[in-house]
C-alpha positions in Angstrom: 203.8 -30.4 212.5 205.9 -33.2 213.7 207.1 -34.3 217.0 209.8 -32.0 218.8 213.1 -33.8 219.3 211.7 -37.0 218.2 209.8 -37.5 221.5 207.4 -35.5 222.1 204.1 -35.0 220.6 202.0 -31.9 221.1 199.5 -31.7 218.7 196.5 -33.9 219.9 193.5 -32.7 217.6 193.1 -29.8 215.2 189.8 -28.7 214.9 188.1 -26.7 211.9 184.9 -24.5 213.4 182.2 -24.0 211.2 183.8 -20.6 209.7 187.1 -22.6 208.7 188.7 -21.2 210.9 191.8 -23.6 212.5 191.5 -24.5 216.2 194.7 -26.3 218.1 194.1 -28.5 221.4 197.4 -28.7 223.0 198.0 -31.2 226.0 200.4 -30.0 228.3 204.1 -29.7 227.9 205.2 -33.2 228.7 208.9 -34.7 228.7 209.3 -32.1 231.4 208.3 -28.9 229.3 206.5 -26.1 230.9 202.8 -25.5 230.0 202.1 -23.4 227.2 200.4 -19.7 227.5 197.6 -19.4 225.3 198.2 -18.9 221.6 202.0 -20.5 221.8 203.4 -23.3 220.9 206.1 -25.6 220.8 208.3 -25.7 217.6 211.7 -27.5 217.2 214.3 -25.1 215.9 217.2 -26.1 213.4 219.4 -27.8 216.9 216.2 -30.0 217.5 215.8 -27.8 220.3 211.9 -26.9 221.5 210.9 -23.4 221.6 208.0 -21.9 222.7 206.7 -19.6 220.2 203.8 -17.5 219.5 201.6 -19.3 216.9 199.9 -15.5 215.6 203.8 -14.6 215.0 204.5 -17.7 212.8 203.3 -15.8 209.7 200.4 -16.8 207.2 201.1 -20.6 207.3 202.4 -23.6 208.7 202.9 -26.8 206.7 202.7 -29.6 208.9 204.5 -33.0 207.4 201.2 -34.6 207.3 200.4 -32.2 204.2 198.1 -30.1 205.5 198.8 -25.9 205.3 197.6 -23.4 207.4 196.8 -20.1 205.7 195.2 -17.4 207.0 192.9 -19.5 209.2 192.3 -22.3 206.7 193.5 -25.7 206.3 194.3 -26.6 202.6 195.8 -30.3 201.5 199.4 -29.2 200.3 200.7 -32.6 199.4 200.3 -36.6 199.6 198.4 -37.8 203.1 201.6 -40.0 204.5 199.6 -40.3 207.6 196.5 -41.0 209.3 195.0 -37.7 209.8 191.7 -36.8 212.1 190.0 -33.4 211.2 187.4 -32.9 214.3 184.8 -30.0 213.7 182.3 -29.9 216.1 179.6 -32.8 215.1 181.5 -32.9 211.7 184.6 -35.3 211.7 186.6 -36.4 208.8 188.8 -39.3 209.1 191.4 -39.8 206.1 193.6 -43.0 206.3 196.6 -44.2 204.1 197.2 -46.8 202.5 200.9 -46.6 201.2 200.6 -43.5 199.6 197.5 -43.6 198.4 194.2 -41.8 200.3 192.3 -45.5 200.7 189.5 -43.7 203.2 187.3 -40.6 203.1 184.1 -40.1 205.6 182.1 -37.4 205.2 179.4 -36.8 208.0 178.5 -33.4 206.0 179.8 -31.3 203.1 178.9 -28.2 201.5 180.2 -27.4 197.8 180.4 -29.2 195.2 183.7 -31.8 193.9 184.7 -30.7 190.8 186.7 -33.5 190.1 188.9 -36.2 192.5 192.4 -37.5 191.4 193.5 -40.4 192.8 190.3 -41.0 194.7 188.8 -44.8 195.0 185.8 -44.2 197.0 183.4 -41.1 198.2 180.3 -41.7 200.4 178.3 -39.6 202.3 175.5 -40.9 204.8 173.1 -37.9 204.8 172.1 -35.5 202.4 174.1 -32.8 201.7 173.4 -29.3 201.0 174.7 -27.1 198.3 175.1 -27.2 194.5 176.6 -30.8 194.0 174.5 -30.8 190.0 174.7 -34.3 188.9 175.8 -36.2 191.7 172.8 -35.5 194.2 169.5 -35.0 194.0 166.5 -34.7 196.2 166.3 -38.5 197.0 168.4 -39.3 199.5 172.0 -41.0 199.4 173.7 -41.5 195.8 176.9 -43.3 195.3 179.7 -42.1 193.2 181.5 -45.7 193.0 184.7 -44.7 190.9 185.9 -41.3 189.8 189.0 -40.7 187.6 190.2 -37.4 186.5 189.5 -37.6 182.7 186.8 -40.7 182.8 184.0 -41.1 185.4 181.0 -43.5 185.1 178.0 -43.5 188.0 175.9 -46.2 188.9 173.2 -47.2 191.5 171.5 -43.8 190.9 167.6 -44.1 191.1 164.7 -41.8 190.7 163.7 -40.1 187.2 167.0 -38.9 187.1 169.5 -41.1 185.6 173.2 -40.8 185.1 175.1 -43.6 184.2 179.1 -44.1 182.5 180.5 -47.2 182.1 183.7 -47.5 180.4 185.7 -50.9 179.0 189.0 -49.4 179.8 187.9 -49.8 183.6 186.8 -53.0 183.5 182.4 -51.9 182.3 181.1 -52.0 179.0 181.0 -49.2 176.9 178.0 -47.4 177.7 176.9 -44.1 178.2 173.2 -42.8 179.1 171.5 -39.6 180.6 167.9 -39.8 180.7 164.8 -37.7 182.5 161.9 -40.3 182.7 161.8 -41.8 178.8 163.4 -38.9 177.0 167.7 -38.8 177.3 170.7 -39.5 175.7 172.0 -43.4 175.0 175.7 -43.9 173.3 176.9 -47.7 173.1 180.0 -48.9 170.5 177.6 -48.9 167.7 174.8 -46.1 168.0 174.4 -43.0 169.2 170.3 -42.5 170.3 168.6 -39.1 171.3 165.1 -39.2 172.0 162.7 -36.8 173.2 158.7 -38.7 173.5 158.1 -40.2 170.2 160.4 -38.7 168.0 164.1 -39.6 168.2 167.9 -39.5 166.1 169.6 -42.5 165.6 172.9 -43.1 163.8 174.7 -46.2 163.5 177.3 -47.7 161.8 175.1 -48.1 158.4 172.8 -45.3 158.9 171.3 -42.5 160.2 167.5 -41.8 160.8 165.7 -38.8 162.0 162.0 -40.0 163.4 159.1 -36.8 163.7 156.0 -38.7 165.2 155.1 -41.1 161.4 157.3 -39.0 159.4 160.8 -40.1 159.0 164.1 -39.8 157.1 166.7 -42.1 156.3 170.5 -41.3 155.1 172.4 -44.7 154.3 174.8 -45.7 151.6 172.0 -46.3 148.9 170.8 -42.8 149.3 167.9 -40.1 151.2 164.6 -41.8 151.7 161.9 -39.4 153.0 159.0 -41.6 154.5 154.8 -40.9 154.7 155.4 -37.2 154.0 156.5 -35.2 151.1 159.8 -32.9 150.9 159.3 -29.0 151.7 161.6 -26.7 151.4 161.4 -23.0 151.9 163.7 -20.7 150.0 166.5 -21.8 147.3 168.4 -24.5 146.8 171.7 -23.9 144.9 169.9 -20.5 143.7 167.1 -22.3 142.5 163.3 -21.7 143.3 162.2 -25.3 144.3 158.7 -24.0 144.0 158.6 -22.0 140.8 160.9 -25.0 138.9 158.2 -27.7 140.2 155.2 -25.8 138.5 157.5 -26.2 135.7 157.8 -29.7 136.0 154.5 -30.4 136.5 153.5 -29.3 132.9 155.6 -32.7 131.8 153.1 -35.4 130.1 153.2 -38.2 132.4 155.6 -40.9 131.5 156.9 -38.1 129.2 160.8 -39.9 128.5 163.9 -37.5 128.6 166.9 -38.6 129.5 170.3 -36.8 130.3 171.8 -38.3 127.4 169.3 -37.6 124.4 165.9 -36.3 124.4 162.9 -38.3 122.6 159.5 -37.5 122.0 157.2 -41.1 121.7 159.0 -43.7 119.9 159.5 -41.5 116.4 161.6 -38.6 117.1 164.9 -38.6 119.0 167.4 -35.7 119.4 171.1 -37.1 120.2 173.7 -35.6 122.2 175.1 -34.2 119.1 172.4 -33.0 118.5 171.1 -34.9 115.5 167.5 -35.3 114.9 166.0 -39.1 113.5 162.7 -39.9 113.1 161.5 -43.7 112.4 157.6 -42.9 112.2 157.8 -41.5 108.5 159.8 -42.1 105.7 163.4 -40.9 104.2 163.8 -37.2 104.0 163.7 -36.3 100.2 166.0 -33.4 100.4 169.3 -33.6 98.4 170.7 -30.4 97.7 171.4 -27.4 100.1 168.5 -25.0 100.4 165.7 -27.5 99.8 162.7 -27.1 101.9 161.0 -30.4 103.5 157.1 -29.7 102.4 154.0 -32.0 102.0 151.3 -32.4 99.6 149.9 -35.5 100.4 153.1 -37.4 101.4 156.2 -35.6 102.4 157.7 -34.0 99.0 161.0 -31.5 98.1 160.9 -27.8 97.2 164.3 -27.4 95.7 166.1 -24.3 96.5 165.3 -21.3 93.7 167.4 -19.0 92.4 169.6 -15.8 93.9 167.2 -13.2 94.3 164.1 -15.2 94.9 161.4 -14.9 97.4 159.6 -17.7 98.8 155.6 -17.4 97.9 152.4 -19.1 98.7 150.5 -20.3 95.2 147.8 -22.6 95.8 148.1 -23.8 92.4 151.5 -25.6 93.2 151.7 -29.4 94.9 152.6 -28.3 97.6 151.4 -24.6 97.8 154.7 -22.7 97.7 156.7 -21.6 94.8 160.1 -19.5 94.7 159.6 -16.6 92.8 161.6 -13.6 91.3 160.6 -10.4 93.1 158.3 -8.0 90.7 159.5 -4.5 90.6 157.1 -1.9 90.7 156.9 2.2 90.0 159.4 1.5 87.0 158.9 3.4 83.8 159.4 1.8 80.6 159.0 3.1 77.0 159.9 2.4 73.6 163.2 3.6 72.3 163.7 6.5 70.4 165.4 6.5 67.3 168.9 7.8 69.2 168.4 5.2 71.7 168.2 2.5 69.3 171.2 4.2 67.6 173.4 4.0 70.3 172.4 0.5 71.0 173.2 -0.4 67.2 176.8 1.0 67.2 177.6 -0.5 70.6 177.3 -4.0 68.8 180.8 -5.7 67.7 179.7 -5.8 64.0 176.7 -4.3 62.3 174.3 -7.2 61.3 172.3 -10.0 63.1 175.6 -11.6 64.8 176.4 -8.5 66.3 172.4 -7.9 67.5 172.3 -11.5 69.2 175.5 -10.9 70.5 174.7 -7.7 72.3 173.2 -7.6 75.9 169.5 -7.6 74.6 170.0 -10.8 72.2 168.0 -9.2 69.2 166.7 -12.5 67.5 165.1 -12.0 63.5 161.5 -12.0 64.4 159.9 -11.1 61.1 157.1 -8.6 60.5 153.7 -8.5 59.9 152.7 -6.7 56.7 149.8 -3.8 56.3 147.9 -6.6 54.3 148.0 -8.5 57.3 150.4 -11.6 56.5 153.7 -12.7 57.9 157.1 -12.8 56.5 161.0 -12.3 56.9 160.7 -14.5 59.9 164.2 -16.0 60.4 166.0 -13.5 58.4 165.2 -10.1 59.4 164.7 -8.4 62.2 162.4 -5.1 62.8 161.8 -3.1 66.0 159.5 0.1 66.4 160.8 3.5 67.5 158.8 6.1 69.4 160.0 8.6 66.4 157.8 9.8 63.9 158.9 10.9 60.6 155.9 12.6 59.0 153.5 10.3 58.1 155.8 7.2 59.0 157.8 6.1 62.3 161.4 5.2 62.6 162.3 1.8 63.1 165.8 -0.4 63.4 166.2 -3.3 60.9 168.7 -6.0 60.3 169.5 -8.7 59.0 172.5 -10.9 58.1 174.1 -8.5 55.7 173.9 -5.3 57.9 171.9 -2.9 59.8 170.2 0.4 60.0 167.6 2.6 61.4 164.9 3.5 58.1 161.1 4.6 58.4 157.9 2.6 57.9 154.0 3.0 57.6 152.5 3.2 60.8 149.9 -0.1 59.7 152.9 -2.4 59.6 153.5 -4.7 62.7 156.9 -4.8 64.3 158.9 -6.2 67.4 158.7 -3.9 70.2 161.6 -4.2 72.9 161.2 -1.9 75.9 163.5 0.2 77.4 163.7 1.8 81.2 163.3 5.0 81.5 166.9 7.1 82.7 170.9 6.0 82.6 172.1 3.8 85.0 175.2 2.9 86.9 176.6 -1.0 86.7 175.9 -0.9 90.5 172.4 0.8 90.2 171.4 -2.2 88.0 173.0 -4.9 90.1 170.8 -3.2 93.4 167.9 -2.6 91.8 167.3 -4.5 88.9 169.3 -7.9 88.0 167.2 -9.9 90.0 163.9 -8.4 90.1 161.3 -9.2 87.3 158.5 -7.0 85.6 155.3 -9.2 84.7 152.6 -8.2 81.8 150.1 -9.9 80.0 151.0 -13.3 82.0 154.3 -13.2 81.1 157.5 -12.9 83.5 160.2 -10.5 82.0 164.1 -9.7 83.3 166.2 -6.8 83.2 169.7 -6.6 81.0 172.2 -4.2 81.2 174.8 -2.2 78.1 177.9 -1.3 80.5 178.4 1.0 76.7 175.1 3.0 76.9 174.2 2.9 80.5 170.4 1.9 79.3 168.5 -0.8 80.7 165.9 -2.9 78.7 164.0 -6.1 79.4 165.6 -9.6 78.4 163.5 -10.0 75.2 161.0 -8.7 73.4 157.3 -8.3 74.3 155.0 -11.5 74.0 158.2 -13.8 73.9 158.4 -16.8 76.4 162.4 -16.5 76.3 165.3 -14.9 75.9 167.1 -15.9 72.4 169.2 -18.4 72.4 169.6 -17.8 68.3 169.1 -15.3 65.9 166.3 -17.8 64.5 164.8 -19.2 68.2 161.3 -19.0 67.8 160.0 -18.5 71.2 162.3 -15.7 71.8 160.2 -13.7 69.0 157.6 -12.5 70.7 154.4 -10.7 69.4 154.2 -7.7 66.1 152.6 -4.6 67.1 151.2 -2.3 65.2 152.8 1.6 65.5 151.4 3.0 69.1 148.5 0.7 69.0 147.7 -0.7 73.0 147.6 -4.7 73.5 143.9 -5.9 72.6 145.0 -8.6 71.2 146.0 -7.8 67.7 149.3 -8.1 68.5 149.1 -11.5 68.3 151.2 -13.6 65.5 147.8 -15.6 64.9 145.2 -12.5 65.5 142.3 -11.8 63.0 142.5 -9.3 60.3 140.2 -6.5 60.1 140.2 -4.4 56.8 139.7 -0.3 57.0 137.4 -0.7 55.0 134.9 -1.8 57.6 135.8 0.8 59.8 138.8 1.6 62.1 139.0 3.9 65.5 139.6 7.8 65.2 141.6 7.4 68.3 144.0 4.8 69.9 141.3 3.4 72.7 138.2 3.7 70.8 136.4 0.0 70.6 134.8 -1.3 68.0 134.6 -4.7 65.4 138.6 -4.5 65.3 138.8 -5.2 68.8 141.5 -7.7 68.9 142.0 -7.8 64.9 145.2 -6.7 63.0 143.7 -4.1 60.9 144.7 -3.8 57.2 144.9 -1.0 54.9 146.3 -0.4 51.4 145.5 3.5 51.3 147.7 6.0 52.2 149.1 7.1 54.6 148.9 3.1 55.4 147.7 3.9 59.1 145.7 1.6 61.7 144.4 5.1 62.9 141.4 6.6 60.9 143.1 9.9 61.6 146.8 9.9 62.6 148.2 11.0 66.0 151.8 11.7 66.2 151.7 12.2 70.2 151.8 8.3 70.6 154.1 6.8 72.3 155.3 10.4 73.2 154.4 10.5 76.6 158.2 11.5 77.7 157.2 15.0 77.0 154.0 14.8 78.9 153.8 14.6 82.7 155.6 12.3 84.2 155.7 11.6 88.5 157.7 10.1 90.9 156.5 9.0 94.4 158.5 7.6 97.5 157.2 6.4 100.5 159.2 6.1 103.6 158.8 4.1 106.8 159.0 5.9 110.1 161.0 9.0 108.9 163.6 10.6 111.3 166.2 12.9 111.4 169.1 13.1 109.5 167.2 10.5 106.8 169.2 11.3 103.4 167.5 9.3 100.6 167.9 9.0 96.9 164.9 9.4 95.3 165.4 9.2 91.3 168.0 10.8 88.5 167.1 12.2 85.4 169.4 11.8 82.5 167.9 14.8 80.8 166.7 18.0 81.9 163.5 18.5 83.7 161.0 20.6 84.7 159.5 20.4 88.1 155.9 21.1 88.2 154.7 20.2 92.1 155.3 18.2 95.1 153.0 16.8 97.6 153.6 15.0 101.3 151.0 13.2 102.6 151.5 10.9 105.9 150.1 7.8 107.6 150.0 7.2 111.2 148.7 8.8 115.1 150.0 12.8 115.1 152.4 12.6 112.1 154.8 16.1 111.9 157.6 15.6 109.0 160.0 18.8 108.1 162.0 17.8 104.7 164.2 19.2 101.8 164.2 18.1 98.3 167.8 18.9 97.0 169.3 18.3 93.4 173.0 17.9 91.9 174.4 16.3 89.6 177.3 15.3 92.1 175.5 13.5 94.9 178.2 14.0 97.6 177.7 18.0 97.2 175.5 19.9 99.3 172.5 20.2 96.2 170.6 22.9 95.3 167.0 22.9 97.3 164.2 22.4 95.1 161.8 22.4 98.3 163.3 23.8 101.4 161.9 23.1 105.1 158.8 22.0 104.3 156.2 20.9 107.1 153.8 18.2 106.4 151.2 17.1 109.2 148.5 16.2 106.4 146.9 12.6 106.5 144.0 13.5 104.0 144.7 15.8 101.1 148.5 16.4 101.8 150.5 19.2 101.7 151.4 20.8 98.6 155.4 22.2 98.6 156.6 25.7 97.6 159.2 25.0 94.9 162.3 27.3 95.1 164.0 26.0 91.5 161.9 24.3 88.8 164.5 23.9 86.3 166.9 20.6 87.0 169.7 19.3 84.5 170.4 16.8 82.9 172.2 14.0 84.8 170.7 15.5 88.1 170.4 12.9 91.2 167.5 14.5 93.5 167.2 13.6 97.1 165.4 13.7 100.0 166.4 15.4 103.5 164.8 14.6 106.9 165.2 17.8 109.5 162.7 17.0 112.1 159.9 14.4 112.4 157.6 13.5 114.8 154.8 10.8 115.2 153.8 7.4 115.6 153.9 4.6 113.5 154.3 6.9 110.8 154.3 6.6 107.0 155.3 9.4 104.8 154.6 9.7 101.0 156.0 11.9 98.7 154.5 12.5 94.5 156.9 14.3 92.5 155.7 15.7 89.5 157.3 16.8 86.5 157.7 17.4 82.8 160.9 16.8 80.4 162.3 19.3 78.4 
């Protein structure tokens, strides 16, 4: 409050008790006012006139124009101290002077609480120690000294003991410093480092680096890199999804000073793989491939396999350099027999022209072989050619002949020797042959034979006749003629161009495998009926009528398997069929069906037949013997069972 009327002061002391509770000493009335019942007081009204009033009536505060505000029983700074102002509380006394308008003095005897902060202050002292929660400006050691304090910036100095505080800023005049420490272990900030350190082990960054120190272990970061020192790296877990661990056993099977690079791989100082991908070696020589399909091999020194033909396999043969050979697959399980008369008939008419030009030209390239006579010498070789039959004609066999002036088919005594040119057994689609036959190969006696194909006939025979080391190239090519048989007499040897003679008269075999002196020998005669045979047998090379059978084998058999096993192109006669099987608990149930469409349904031949047999097999109940001619007959899988099962299936029959 200020003075009534101008004159007349009336507040002597205010006095906070130790509750905070406000307590006015009033002196008397003076200027000739009347003394004052307790609680009143003197206030000037809006006239500047005093009036006594009662101060409990004045409401919940009074602002006096020294700044301080009464409310409810407490005194609160309301504004800027414009005058000196005495706070008397008992023993406690605060005296707050001006300086202008600034608070240039601030005694404290004793305060409780704590400052949370101080605006505009210059200077806080206290001369005993206080109590409450003051955190880091007191401590159990007697007087501290907060020297400056700014709202936003503070710094502390003159603090002793093991606790240290201490701010120093350049903006007020300190350097730039900033610690807090408890004994050796704090926190240190300057311009140029930042330091934490707890004992030993401490975290430092600067401006060219930051280090983390564990006791002797230590890491560096800095503009070079990471540098772990005295121990190794662990790390639990994954890094960028990877298993440090398991990819480090990994590692660890690298030779030492094994060189890979990012860029290219290399294996010593020989081999190198480039980014591209390209492989050079300098440790051996030049590659000798030059063609596509060549294989790099060795013998001694690195050598070239060239590539073979379509169709070839790839074989190991000892006998070769470098002990690998390409090699035209064999066929097996194929039946060939010497043509009959019609067979060689349809052949001859299929030719363009009737004579040795129309022979060579014809898919089995007939060259003029010759003959052997029944006296045992050569001739016609060069300008006739003969080929046996598996006809008989009474006492003689039929035979095809031709020569330059024409051709024909004509019978001959059986002691004569011939060209014989085999031919498959069955009729053939162009895409049956180009499957199964036009790159596979037949061998016999040493010699490796083809297959050719008469789109006219459907037939199939080899590529040139037996004992020949080539197929013609001329009507007159000498290797492409092959050996001279005698009628149905098996290869011992006499078949030979250059073979021995043996004459009848010595003896000659009753039957066609009976041994003897002629082993090997062409045998001569010059009696009817001119035969090689002491006593003639018309069933050979008739063993078409005789039983013939078929087997297939098939490799884990399942359901719905629908397989081809043969056609006949002329009527049949089934005589029995037997599954057998391979493998742990084998259990097969299987049609054979036959038509002479292979899209229809077929007739069953065998129908649902179980086979579980491993030893003697199962032999087939067979619904319909008699098959067609031109019949496909198949295979059907219904149910099977097993492991790593094999089942076989002989087919046995007769022609008609």
């Amino acid at each position: 409050m200020s003075d009534v009327n101008n004159q007349y002061d009336f507040f002597k002391e205010v006095n906070i008790d130790a509750n905070g509770n406000l307590g006015v000493v009033v002196t008397g009335g003076g200027g000739g006012l009347p003394a004052l019942t307790t609680d009143h007081v003197w206030l000037g009204n809006a006239s500047n006139v005093a009036v006594e009033v009662n101060k409990n009536t004045l409401g919940t505060s009074v602002t006096a124009d020294n700044g301080l505000t009464e409310l409810t029983g407490n005194i609160e700074l309301g504004g800027t101290l414009s005058k000196q102002t005495t706070i008397n509380g008992g023993s406690n006394q605060f005296d707050l002077g001006t300086l202008g308008s600034e608070l240039t003095k601030f005694t404290v005897n004793s305060i409780e609480g704590q400052f949370d902060y101080m605006s505009g202050l210059q200077g806080i002292k206290t001369s005993v120690n206080p109590g409450g929660d003051t955190k880091a400006l007191f401590d159990s050691s007697g007087v501290k000294t907060l020297e400056r304090g700014i709202y936003d910036k503070q710094y502390v100095t003159t603090i002793t003991g093991t606790q240290d505080i201490l701010f120093n800023l350049a903006s007020n005049g300190f350097s730039e410093f900033v610690r807090l420490s408890y004994a050796n272990d704090g926190l240190a900030i300057t311009p140029t480092q930042v330091y934490i350190q707890k004992g030993s082990n401490f975290i430092e960054t600067n401006t060219t680096e930051t280090k983390m120190n564990f006791g002797s272990n230590s890491v560096e970061i800095n503009s070079v890199g990471v540098e772990i020192n005295t121990n190794d790296l662990k790390v639990t877990g994954t890094v960028d999804g990877r298993d440090i661990a398991t990819d480090g056993t990994k590692l660890d099977t690298i030779s030492t000073n094994a060189d890979v690079t990012l860029d290219s791989i290399s294996a010593g100082s020989n081999i190198t793989i480039s980014p591209a991908g390209v492989i050079a070696s300098t440790g051996g020589g030049a590659s000798p491939l030059t063609t596509k399909g060549d294989l790099y091999t060795y013998d001694t020194t690195d050598e070239r396999l060239p590539v073979g033909t379509d169709g070839q396999a790839l074989v190991a043969n000892s006998s070769t350099t470098t002990g690998l050979e390409w090699k035209t697959l064999s066929i097996y399980g194929v039946k060939l027999n010497t043509p009959t008369e019609t067979e060689w008939e349809s052949e001859r008419t299929s030719w363009a022209s009737n004579n040795a030009v129309g022979a060579l030209g014809s898919a089995l390239k007939l060259p003029m072989a010759g003959y052997r006579f029944n006296s045992g010498g050569i001739g016609a070789v060069g300008s006739n050619g003969s080929y046996w039959s598996s006809t008989v004609n009474s006492t003689n066999s039929k035979r095809l002949t031709f020569d330059n002036g024409g051709s024909q088919i004509n019978i001959n005594s059986r002691a004569f020797g011939f060209s014989v040119r085999l031919i498959v057994d069955g009729t053939f689609t162009q895409n049956e042959y180009n499957t199964d036959y036009s790159t596979k190969i037949i061998e016999h006696l040493g010699l490796t034979y083809g297959f050719v194909y008469n789109t006219s006939t459907h037939k199939i025979w080899l590529d040139r006749n037996l004992g020949a080391t080539q197929v013609a190239t001329g009507s007159t090519d000498t290797a492409s003629y092959g050996d001279l048989y005698q009628w149905g007499r098996p290869f011992d040897g006499h078949q030979s161009r250059t073979s021995l003679t043996h004459s009848d008269t010595l003896g000659k075999p009753s039957t066609e495998y009976e041994t003897g002196t002629w082993d090997g020998k062409f045998i001569t005669t010059a009696a009817a009926p001119n035969d090689w045979l002491s006593v003639q047998d018309t069933s050979l090379l008739q063993n078409r009528d005789s039983m013939t059978n078929r087997t297939l084998t098939l490799e884990e058999p399942t359901v719905s398997d629908d397989i081809t096993i043969f056609r006949t192109d002329v009527a049949i006669v089934m005589q029995e069929v037997i599954a057998f099987s391979t493998g742990t608990s084998p259990d097969t149930t299987y049609d054979i069906k036959y038509s002479t469409d292979r899209s229809a349904a077929g007739t069953s031949l065998v129908s649902s037949e179980q086979t579980t047999s491993v030893s003697t097999g199962d032999v087939a109940t067979i619904s319909n013997v008699n098959i067609p001619a031109n019949s496909f007959v198949w295979l059907e899988v219904s149910a099977a069972s097993g492991t790593d099962v094999y089942l076989s299936l002989d087919i046995r029959y007769t022609k008609v």
